[in-house]
VOGU-3710 file (C-alpha; in Angstrom, 3 decimals, decimal comma):
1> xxxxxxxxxx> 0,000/0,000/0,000  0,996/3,743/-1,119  0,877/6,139/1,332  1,818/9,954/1,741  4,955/10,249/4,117  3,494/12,787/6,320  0,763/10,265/6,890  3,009/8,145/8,694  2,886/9,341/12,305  -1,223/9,137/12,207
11> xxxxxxxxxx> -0,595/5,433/11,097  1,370/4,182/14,000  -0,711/5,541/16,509  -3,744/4,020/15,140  -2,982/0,378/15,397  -2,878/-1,252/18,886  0,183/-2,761/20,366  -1,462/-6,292/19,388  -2,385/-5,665/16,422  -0,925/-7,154/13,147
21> xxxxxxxxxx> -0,805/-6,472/9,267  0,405/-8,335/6,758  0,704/-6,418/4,018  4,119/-4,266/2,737  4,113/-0,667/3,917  5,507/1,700/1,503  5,710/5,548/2,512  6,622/7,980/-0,362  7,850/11,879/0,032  5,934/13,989/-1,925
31> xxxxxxxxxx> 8,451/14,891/-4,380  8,194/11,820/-6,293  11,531/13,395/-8,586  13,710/13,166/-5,362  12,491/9,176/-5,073  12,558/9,707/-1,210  11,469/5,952/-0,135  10,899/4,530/2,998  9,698/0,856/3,382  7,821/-0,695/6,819
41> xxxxxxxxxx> 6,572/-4,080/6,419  4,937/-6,488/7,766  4,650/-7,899/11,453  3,299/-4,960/14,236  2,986/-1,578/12,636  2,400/0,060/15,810  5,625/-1,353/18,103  4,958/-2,554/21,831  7,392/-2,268/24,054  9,055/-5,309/23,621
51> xxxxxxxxxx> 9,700/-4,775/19,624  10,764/-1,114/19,759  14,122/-0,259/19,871  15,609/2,290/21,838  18,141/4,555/21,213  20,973/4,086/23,201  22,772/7,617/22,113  19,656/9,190/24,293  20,243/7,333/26,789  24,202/7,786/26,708
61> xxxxxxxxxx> 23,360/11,485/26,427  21,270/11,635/30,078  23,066/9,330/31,782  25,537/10,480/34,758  26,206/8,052/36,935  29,194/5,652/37,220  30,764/3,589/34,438  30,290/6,521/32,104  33,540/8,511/30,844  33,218/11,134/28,404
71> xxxxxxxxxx> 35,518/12,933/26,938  33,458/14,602/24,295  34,973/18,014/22,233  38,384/17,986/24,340  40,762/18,386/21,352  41,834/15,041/21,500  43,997/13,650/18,862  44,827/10,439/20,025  43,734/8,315/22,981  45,841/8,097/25,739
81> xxxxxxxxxx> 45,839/4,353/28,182  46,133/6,482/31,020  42,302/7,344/30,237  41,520/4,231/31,171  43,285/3,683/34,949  40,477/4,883/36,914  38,575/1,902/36,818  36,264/0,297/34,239  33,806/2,210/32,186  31,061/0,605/30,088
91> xxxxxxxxxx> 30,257/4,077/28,319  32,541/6,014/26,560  32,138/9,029/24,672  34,608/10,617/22,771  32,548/12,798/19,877  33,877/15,928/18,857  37,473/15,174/18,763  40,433/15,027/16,135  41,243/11,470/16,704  42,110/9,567/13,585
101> xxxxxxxxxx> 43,058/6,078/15,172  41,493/4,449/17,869  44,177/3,128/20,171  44,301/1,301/23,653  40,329/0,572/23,732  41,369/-3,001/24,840  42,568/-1,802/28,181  38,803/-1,763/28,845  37,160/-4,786/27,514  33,989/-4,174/29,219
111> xxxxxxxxxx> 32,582/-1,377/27,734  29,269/-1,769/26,570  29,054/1,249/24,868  31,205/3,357/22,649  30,540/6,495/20,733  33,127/8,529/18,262  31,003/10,202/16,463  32,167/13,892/14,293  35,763/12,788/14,736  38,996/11,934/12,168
121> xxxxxxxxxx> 38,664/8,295/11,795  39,964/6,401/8,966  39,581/2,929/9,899  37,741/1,222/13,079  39,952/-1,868/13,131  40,632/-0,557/17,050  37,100/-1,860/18,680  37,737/-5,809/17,251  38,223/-6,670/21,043  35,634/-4,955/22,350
131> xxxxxxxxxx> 33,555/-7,728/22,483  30,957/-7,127/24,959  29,943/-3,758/22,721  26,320/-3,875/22,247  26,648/0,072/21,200  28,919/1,392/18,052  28,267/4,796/17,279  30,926/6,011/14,962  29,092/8,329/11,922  30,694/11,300/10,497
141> xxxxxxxxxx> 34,044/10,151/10,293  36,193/9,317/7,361  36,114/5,564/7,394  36,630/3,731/4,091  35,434/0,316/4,968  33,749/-2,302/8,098  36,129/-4,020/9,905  37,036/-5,511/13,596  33,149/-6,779/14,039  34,173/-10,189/13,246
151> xxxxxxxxxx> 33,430/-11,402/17,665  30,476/-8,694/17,950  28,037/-11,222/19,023  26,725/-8,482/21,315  26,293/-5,708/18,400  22,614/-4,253/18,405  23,105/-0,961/17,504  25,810/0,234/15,309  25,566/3,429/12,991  28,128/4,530/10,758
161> xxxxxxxxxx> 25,812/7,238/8,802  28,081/9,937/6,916  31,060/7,815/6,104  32,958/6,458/2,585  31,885/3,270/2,820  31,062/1,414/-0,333  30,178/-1,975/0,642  28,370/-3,269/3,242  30,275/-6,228/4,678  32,343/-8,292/7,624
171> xxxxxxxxxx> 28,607/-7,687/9,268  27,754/-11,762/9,251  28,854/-12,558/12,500  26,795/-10,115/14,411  23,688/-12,151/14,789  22,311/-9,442/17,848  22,359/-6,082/15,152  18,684/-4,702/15,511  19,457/-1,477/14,210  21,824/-0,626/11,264
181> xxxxxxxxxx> 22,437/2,856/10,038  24,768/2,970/6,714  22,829/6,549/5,502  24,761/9,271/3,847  27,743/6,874/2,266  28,399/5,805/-1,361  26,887/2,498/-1,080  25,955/1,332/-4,725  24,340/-2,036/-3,574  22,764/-3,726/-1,019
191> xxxxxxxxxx> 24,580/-7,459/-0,545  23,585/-10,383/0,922  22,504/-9,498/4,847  19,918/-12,362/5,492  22,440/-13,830/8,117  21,459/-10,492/10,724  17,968/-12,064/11,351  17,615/-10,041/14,565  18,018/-7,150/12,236  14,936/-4,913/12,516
201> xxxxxxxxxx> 16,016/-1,174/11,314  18,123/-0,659/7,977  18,599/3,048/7,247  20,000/3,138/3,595  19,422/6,737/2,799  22,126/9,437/1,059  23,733/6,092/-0,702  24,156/6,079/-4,394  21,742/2,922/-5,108  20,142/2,946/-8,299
211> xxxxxxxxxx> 17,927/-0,554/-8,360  16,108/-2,505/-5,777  15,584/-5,767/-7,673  18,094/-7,661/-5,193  16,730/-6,377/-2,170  13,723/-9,168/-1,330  16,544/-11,242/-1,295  18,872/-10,155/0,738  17,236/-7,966/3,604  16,286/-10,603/7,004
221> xxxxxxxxxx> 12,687/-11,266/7,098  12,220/-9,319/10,480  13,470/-6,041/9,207  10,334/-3,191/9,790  12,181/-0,255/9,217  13,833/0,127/5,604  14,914/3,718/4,473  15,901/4,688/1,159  15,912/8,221/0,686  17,905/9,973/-1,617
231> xxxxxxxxxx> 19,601/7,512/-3,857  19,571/7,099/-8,017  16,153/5,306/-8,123  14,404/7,168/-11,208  11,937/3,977/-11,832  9,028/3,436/-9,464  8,307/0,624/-10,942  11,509/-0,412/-9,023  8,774/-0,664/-5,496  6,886/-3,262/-7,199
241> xxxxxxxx> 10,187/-5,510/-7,454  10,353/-5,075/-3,785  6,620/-5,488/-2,539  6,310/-8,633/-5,096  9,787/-9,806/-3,376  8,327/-9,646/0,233  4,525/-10,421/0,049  5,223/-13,421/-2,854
//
């Protein structure tokens, strides 16, 4: 079903918590030239409790008591270990810095949470042994590629919006992702991510992606939320692909 996007906010709050629909939700912007798409299908339209996801950068933002360490717009070029002496921290914030590499995160294996968001990064190879993260938040950065998720078993939220990424990939292994952000990148295609099954939010949007035929095959059956918003789709006969690929 078509509907306007500005519709969408009366839509969710018209469905109860237990109720279900089947059908493929697609939302279009009103300038149909700009082929602003954004996809919610099946299962609960209107999220209980237990299915929505919240965002852990709010949370991050208002929390203040121990176990959080942030070291947000300090200059920082570089991480230093002695950051990390003062005990364990399963938050840390380091947005609005200059760092370009992140070093010495393994002196702190527990952290849950980990946001380096606005900085210099080229690379994220440093969080590979952070592998109780549940939390990646790393967007406006300058990293090329995904890498160092291969034991991020505990991975449900990880955004890496406003990057030069290219290819979504090394993802496989982290069976807990829920919500996936790769907007505002120069992602061409979307491969194979049917192995995320817990996956429930894919925000695509700002990528370069020009056809949706291999999408039904290759987005997890449980995702609700799929965004894709200023890319090169010119055909809208392009949706049809998709809603035949996901109600067939």
């Amino acid at each position: 079903m078509f509907m306007d996007g500005q519709r969408l906010h009366s839509l969710h709050g018209g469905v109860s918590d237990r109720e279900e629909k089947k059908e493929l939700w697609i939302i279009l912007s009103n300038q149909i030239d700009d082929c602003c798409l954004a996809v919610i299908q099946a299962g609960t339209i209107a999220a209980s409790d237990e299915d929505h996801i919240a965002d852990p950068l709010f949370q991050m933002s208002n929390y203040e008591g121990p176990g959080l360490l942030d070291l947000s717009s300090q200059s920082l070029h570089k991480l230093d270990p002695k950051f990390f002496s003062h005990g364990e921290s399963h938050t840390l914030i380091l947005d609005q810095n200059n760092i370009i590499k992140l070093e010495h995160l393994e002196c702190n294996q527990v952290l849950k949470q980990l946001s380096v968001a606005s900085n210099r990064l080229v690379r994220m190879m440093g969080v590979s042994k952070l592998i109780h993260l549940q939390t990646l938040n790393l967007p406006n950065n300058s990293i090329g590629y995904i890498e160092g998720l291969k034991d991020m078993v505990n991975l449900k939220w990880l955004n890496l919006a406003g990057n030069n990424i290219k290819v979504i990939g090394q993802l496989n292994n982290c069976v807990s992702l829920q919500h996936l952000d790769m907007s505002d990148n120069n992602i061409a295609h979307i491969g194979d991510l049917t192995k995320l099954s817990a996956l429930k939010t894919l925000l695509l949007h700002g990528n370069i992606i020009t056809t949706l035929r291999t999408v039904p095959a290759h987005l997890p059956a449980n995702v609700t939320v799929l965004s894709l918003a200023e890319n090169e789709i010119r055909d809208l006969a392009e949706i049809q692909i998709l809603l035949a690929g996901r109600t067939g």
